[in-house]
N, C-alpha and C positions, 0 to 999 in steps of 0.2 A: 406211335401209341396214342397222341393224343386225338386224331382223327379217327380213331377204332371208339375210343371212349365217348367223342361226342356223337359219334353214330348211332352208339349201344341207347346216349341220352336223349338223340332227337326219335328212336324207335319207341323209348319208352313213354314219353311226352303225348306222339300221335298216338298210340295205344290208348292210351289215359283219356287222348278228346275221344277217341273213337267211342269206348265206353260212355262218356259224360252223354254222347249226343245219344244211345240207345235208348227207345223207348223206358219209363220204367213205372210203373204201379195203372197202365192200363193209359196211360196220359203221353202223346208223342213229343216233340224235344221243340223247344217254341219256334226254330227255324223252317219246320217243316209246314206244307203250303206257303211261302212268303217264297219275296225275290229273290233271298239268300238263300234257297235252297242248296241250289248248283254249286255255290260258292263254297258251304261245308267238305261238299265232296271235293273239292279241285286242294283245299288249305288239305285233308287226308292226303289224298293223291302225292301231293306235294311234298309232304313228310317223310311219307313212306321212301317215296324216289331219292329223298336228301339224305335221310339215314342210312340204307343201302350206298348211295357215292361215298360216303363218309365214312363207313364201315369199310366197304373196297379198298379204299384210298388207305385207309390205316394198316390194312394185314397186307396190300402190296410194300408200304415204306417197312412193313417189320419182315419183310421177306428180304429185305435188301435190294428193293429198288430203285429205290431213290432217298 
């Protein structure tokens, strides 16, 4: 259960930056043009993949897998 729970928290976390970083009142997000560009997208990427294992991992153990 508690691998489902921190799943459900690392999704909602990357959600939250994913928003933070969207454009907003006409102005782009200060990482955009710089060398940290790629790097925003790869820490998303990265979230998203971790919540998903996380999430898996917790409803295979509440299935009785392990």
């Amino acid at each position: 259960m508690g691998f489902l729970i921190l799943g459900v928290m690392a999704l909602l976390i990357t959600a939250g930056l994913f928003v933070y970083c969207l454009p907003r009142d006409g102005k782009l997000h200060r990482f955009v043009d710089t060398e940290f560009e790629p790097y925003v997208a790869v820490v998303i990427v990265t979230g998203v993949a971790l919540s998903f294992a996380l999430g898996l991992s917790g409803v295979i153990a509440l299935m009785g897998g392990r």
